[in-house]
C-alpha positions in Angstrom: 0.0 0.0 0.0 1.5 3.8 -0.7 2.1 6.1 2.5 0.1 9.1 2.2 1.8 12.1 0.6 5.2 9.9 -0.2 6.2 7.8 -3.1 7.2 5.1 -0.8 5.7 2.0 -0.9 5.4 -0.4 2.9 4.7 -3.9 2.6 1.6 -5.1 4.0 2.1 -7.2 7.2 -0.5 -9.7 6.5 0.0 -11.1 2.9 2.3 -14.0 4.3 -0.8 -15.2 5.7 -2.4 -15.7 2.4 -3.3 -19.5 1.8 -3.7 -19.8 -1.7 -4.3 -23.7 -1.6 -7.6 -23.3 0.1 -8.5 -19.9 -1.9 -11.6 -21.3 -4.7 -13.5 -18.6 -6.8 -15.7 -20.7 -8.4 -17.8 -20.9 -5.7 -21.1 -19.3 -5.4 -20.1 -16.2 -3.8 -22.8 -16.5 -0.7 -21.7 -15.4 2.7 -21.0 -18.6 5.1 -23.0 -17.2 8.0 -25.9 -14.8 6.6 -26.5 -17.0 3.3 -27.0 -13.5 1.8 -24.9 -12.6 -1.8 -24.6 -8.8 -1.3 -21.3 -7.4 -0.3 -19.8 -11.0 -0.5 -16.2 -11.3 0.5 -13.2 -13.8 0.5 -11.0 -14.7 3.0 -7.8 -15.2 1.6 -6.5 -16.8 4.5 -9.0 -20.0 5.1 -11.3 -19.7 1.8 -14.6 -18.8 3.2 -17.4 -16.0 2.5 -18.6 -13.5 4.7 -20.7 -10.2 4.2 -18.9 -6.9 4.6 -18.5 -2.9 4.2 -19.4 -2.4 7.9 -18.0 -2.6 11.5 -21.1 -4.9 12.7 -20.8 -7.3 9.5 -19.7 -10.9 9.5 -16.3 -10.4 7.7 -15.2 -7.8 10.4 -16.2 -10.6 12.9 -14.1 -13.2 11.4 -11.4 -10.5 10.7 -11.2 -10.1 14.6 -11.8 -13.3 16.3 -9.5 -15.5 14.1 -7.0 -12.8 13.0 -8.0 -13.0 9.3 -7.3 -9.5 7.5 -7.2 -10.6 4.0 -9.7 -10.4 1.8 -10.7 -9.7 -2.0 -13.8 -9.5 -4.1 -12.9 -10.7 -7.7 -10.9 -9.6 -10.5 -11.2 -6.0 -12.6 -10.5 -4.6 -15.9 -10.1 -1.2 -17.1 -10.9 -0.7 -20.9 -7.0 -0.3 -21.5 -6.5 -3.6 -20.5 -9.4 -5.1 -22.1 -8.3 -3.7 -25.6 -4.9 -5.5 -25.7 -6.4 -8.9 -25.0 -6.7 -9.5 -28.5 -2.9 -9.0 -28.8 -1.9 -11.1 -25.8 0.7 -14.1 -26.4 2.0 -14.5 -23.2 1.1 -17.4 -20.9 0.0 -17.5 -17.4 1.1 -19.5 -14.5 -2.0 -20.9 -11.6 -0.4 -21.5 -7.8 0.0 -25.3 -9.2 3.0 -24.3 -12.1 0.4 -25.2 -14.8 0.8 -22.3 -17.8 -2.4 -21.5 -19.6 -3.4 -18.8 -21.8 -5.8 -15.9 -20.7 -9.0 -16.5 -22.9 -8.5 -20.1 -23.6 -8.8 -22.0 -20.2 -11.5 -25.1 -20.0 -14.7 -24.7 -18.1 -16.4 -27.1 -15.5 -19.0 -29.3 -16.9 -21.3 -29.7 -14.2 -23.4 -32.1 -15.9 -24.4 -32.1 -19.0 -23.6 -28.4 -18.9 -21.2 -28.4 -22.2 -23.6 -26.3 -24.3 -23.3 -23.7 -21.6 -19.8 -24.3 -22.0 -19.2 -23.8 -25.5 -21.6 -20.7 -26.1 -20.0 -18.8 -23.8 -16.6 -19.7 -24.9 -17.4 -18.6 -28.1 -19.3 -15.4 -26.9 -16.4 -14.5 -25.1 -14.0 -14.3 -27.8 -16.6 -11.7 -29.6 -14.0 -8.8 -28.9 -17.0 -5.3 -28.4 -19.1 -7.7 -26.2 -16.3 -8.8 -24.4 -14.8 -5.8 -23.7 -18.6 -4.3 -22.6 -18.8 -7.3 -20.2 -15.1 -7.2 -18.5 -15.9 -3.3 -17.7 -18.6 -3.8 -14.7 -19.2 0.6 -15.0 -21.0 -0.8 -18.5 -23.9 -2.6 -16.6 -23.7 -1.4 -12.8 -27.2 0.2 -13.1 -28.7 -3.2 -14.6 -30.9 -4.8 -12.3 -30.3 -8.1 -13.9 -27.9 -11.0 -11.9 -27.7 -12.8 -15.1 -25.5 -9.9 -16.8 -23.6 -9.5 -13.6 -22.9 -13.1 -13.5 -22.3 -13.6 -17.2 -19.4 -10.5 -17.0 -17.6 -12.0 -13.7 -17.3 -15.5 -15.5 -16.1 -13.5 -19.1 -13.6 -11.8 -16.2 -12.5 -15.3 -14.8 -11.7 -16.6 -18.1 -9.6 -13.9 -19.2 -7.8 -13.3 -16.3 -4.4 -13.6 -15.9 -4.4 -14.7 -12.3 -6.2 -17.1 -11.9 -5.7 -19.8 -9.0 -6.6 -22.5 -11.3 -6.4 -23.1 -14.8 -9.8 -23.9 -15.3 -13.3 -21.9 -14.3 -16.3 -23.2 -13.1 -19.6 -21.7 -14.6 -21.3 -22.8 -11.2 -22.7 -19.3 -10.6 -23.7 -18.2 -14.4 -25.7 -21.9 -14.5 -27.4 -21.0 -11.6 -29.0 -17.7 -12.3 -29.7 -19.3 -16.1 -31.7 -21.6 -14.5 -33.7 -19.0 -12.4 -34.1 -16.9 -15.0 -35.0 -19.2 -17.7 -37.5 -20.5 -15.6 -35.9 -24.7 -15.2 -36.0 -24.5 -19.3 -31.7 -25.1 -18.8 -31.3 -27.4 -15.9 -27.9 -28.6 -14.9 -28.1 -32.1 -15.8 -30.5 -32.1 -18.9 -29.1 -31.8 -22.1 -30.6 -28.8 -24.4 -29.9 -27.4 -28.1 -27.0 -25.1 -28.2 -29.1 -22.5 -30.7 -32.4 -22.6 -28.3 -29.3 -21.4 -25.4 -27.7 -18.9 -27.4 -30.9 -17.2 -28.8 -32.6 -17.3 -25.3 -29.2 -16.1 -23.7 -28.5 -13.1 -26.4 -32.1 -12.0 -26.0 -31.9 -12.4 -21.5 -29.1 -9.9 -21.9 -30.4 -7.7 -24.4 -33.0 -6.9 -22.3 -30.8 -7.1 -19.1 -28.5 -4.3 -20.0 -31.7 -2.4 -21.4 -32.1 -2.8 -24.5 -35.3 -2.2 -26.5 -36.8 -3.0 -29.6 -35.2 -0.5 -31.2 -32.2 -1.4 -33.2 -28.9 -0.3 -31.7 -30.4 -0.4 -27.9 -27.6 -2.6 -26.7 -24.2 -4.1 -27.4 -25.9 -7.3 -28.5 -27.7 -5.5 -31.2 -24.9 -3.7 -32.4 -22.8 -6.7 -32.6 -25.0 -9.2 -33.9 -28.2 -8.1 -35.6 -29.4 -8.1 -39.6 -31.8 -7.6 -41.8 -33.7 -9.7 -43.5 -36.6 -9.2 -46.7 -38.9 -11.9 -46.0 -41.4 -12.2 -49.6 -44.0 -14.9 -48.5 -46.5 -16.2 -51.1 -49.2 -18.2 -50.2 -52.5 -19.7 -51.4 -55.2 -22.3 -50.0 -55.3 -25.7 -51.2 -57.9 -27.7 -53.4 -59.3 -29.3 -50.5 -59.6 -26.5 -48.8 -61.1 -24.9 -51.4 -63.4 -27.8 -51.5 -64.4 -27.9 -47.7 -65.2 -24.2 -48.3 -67.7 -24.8 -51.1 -69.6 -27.4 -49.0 -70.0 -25.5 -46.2 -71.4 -22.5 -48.5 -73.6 -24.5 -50.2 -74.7 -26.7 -46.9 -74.9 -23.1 -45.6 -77.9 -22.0 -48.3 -79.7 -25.4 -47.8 -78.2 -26.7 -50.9 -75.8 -29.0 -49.4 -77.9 -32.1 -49.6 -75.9 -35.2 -49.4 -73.2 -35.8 -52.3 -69.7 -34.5 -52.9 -69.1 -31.2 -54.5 -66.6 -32.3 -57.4 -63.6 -30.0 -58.1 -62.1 -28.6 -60.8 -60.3 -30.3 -63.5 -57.0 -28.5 -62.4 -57.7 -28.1 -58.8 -55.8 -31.6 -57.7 -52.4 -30.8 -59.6 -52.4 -27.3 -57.5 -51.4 -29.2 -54.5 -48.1 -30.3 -56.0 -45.6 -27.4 -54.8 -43.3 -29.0 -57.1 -45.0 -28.2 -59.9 -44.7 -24.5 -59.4 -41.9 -22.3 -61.1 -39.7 -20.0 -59.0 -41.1 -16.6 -61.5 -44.1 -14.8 -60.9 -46.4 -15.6 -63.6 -46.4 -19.1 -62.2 -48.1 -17.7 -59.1 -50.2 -15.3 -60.3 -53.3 -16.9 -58.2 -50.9 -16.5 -55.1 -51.4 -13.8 -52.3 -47.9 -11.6 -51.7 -46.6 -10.2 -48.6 -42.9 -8.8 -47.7 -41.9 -8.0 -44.6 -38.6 -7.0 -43.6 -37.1 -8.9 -40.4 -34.0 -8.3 -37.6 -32.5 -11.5 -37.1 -29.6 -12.3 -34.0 -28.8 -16.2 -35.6 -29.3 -17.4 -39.5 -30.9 -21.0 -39.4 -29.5 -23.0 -42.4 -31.1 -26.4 -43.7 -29.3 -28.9 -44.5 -29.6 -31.3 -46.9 -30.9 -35.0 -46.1 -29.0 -38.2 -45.6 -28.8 -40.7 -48.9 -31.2 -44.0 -48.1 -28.9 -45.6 -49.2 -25.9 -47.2 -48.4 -22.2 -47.8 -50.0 -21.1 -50.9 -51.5 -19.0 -51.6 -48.4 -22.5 -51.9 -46.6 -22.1 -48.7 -44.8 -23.8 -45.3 -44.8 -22.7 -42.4 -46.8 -21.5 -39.3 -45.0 -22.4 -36.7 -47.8 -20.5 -33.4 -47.6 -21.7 -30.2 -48.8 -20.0 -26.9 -49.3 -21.6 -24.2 -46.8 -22.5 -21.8 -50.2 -25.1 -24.4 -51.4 -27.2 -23.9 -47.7 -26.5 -20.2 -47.9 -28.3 -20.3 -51.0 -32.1 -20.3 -49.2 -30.8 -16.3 -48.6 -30.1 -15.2 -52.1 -33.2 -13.8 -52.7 -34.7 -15.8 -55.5 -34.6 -19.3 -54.5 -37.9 -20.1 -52.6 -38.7 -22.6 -49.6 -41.4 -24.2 -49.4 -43.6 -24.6 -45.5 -46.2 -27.0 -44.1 -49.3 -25.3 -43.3 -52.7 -27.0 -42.7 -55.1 -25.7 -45.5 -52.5 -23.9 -46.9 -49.8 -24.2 -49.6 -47.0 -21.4 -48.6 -43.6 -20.3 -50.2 -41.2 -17.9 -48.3 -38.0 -16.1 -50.5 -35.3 -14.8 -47.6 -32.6 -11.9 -49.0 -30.3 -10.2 -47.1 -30.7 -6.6 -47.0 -27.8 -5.7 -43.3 -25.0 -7.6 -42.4 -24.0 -7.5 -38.8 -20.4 -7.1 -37.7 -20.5 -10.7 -36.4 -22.8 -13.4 -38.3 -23.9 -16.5 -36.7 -24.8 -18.9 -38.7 -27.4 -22.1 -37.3 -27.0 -25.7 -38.8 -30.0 -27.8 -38.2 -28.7 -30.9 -37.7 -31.6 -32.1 -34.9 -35.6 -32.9 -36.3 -38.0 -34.3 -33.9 -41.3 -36.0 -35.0 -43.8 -37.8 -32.9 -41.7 -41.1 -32.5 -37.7 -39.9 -32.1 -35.3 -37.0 -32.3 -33.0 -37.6 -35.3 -29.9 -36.2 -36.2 -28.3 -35.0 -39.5 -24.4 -35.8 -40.0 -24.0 -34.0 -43.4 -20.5 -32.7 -43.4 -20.4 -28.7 -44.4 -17.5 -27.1 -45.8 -16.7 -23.7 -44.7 -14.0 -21.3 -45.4 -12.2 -20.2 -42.4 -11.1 -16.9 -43.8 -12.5 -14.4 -46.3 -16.0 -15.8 -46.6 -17.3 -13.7 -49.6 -21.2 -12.4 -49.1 -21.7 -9.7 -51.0 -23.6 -11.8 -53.9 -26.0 -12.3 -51.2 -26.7 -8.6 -50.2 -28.0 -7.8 -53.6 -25.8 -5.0 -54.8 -25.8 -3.5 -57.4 -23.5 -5.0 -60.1 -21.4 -2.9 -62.9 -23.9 -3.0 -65.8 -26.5 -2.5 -63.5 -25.0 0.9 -61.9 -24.3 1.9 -65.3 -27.6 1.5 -66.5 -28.9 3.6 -63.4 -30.5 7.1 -64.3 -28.6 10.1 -63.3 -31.8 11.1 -60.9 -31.6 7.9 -59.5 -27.4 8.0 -59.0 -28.2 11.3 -57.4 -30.5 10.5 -54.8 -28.6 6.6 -54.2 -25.6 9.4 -53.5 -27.4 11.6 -51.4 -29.1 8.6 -49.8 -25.4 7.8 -48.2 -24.4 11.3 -47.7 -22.0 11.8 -50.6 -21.6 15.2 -52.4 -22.2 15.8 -55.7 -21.1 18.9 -56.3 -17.6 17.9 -58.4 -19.7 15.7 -60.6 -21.1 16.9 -63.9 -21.1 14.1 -66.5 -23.1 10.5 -65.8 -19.7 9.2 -65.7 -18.8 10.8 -62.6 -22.0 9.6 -61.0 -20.8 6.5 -61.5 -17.3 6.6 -60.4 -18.5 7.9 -57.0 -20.8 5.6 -56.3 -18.9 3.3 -57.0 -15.3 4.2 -55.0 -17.6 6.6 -51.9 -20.1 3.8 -51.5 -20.4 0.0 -53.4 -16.1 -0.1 -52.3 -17.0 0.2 -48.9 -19.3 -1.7 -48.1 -17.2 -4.8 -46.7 -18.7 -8.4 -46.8 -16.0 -10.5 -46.4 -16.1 -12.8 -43.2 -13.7 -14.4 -41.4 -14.2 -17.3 -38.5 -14.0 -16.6 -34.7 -15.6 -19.8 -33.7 -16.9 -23.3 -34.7 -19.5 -25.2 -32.0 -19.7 -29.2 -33.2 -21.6 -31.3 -31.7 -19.9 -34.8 -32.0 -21.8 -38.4 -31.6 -20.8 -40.9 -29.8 -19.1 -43.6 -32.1 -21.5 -46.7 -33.5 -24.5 -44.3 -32.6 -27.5 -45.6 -34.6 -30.1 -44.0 -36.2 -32.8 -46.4 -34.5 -31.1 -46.2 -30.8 -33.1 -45.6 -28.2 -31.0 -42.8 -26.8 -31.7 -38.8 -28.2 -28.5 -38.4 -30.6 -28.6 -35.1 -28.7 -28.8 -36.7 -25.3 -25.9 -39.2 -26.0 -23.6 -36.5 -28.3 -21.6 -33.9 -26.4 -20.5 -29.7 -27.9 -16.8 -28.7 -28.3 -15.3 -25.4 -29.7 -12.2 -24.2 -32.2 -11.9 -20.7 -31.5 -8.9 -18.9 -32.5 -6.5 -16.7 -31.0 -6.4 -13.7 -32.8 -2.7 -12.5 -31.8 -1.1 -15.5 -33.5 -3.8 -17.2 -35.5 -3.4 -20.3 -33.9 -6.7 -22.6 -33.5 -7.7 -24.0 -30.1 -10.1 -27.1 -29.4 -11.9 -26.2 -26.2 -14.5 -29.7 -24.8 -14.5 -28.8 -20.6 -11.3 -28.9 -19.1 -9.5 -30.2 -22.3 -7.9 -27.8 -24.2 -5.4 -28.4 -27.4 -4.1 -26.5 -30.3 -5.7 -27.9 -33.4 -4.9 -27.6 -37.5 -7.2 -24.8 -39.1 -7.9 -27.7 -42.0 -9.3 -30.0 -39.2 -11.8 -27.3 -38.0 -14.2 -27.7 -41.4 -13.7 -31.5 -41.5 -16.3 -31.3 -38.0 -20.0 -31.8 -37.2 -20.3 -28.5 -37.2 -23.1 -27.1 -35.4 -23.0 -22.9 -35.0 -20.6 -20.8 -36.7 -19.5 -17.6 -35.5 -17.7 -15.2 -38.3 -16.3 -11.7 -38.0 -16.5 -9.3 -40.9 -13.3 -8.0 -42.0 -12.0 -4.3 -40.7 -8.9 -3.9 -41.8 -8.4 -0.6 -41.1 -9.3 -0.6 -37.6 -7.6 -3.6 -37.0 -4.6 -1.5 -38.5 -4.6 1.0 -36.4 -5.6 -1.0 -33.0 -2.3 -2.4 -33.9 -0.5 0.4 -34.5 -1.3 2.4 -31.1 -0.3 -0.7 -29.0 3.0 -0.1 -30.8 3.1 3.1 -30.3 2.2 2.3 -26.5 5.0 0.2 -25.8 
């Protein structure tokens, strides 16, 4: 501690009393005595909690009778510290000798608790909600234990001195369980998606966020736009069933069957209909434009068959062929009682960080089944932009010059040096269409791996018996990390895409920020 009005420092007298073999964080920070979790202290000396801030309180009790004056909260970041984290390469050393590296340390799984796990290891490796999270002055006023918990485990994990190397998500599971209402129970197995969605959505409104888009970190971080076109129309036999009950209706329903239309039974076969328009002139049209947090993408179904070696095929796919339900032509076609209904999804925002959903798991009334369709990805420079709908360089050119005026003014770009068409162009297309990045790079991969000789007619859920892992990567030196609980290796960026994978976490590409993030830590050393 530093002597008032000198630069001298004195040593405390009581830090040789510190016991660090008996010192545990990951317990649930409750107060040994009172049971209450406010103003919660640890004594460094024999491990417990007691209640402070106060002469009459339980911790200055124990401080007196047993001659315990040690005692700490948990650990802090400023933002300074929490914006070199992405630059950090050194390793650090728990009170056992065993090095790990800040960020990448394995997590407690507390039963059946590895989807818990996983999402928040990946979650934590999103740098501006990290960052938000390891700064408690971002959420003080939040009412909400869940953010408070979910920013002291993000703290745990990227701190650099920690007793163990490993956390325990003890607490964060605890309040996810109270505030999810028993939906994610510690020792029941749940869908990583359903987690993620309801946990991005618990904070969102934790931190107070509204509707509005913008209202929080998560929104900014995570949230697009999508144009949904759906086209629908009611079946024959609906059609049908309405005619009888019109004509019973009148008194003219008598007995026999109203008989359709000539044409009215091959309207029911959806695969008849063409993708254009004209083909569904007789359907109703509706657009809506969407926010979205996670972009669900089907996959393709198993063969029936199997290989001449007698075993099942394993198809593989490449992640551009499921992306293609978003390129705003291809229609998808939903189940609806009554109805026949098409829905065309384009892209219209791009978040900073894009999550895309694999659905590998279908349940119908008899069995949850599971989807082990291998898809490709690119782990750097994942190209979207064909999926955004931009404008191309014919089609700019055969723009109007009101309408490259008013797409210019649209994004805040003076005219006033342009005079020919030609300029137009040129400055839409260097002051706006170059700017506008979509390329994507990973941050994480969530798999969800089966366990081997797991058949399709098993008793057991595939999602009961499988278990989650992680590659995330460490941005400082580009080396991949496989994080499953408390097992933590470095792993080859080829094996990442040869996974199950389940959720996929990309980055857009800033290279000019990144730039100069890298350049002031220079500068600061």
């Amino acid at each position: 501690m530093r002597v008032k009005g000198s630069d001298e420092r004195t040593k405390c007298p009581y830090l040789d009393t510190i016991n660090r073999h008996v010192i545990d964080f990951d317990f649930e920070k409750v107060c040994s005595i009172s049971l209450t979790n406010l103003n919660v202290y640890s004594c460094l000396i024999c491990g417990k909690f007691f209640q402070g801030r106060g002469r009459s309180t339980h911790a200055f009790t124990h401080s007196v009778q047993c001659g315990h004056h040690v005692f700490i909260l948990s650990p802090s970041f400023n933002p300074t510290e929490a914006a070199r984290l992405n630059y950090n390469t050194t390793l650090a050393r728990d009170i056992f000798g065993v090095s790990y590296l800040p960020g990448f340390i394995g997590l407690n799984n507390l039963k059946q608790t590895d989807y818990v796990n996983v999402i928040v290891h990946a979650l934590a490796h999103v740098t501006p909600l990290r960052d938000f999270f390891l700064v408690p002055a971002n959420y003080e006023q939040s009412k909400s234990p869940l953010v408070h918990k979910f920013g002291e485990l993000l703290r745990k994990i990227w701190s650099k001195n920690n007793y163990k190397s490993c956390v325990s998500p003890h607490e964060l599971v605890q309040e996810v369980t109270v505030a999810s209402k028993r939906r994610f129970v510690i020792g029941k197995q749940a869908e990583g998606v359903e987690f993620l969605s309801w946990l991005l959505n618990a904070l969102h409104q934790g931190i107070g966020g509204t509707k509005k888009p913008g209202s929080s970190i998560i929104h900014d971080a995570f949230q697009g736009q999508v144009r949904v076109t759906t086209r629908q129309r009611k079946t024959a036999a609906m059609k049908r069933r309405e005619e009888e009950l019109k004509k019973t209706a009148k008194g003219q329903g008598g007995g026999g069957a109203v008989e359709a239309e000539g044409g009215d039974d091959a309207e029911d076969n959806i695969g008849e209909v063409g993708e254009d328009e004209e083909s569904m002139a007789d359907w109703s049209k509706d657009t809506a434009d969407m926010p979205f947090l996670v972009l669900s993408l089907e996959i393709p179904p198993t063969p029936l068959f199997k290989d001449s070696q007698g075993g099942n095929v394993i198809p593989q796919v490449p992640l551009f062929d499921v992306l293609a339900k978003y390129n705003g032509s291809k229609y998808t076609d939903i189940l609806r009682a009554g109805y026949q209904q098409r829905k065309r999804y384009g892209l219209l925002k791009l978040p900073p960080f894009l999550i895309f959903h694999l659905s590998r798991f279908t349940k119908n009334n008899f069995y949850q089944e599971k989807n082990p369709t291998i898809v490709t990805f690119p782990v750097k420079n994942l190209e979207l932009r064909d999926y955004l709908g931009l404008p191309s360089d014919d089609d700019v050119a055969a723009m109007s010059v009101l309408e490259l005026k008013e797409t210019l003014k649209a994004n805040g770009i003076s005219i006033d040096g342009a005079v020919e068409k030609s300029d137009l162009v040129e400055l839409l297309k260097a002051e706006v269409l170059s700017k506008i990045v979509t390329k994507y790079d990973l941050v994480a991969n969530i798999c969800h791996d089966s366990p081997p000789g797991q058949k399709k007619e098993s008793q057991i859920s595939p999602l009961e018996a499988g278990s989650y892992r992680a590659h995330i990567q460490n941005k400082a030196t580009e080396q991949w990390y496989e994080i499953q609980d408390l097992h933590v290796q470095e792993t080859m960026p080829q094996l990442v895409g040869l996974s199950e994978s389940y959720l996929l976490v990309y980055e857009r590409k800033n290279q000019s920020a990144a730039t100069a993030a890298a350049n002031a830590l220079q500068e600061d050393e």
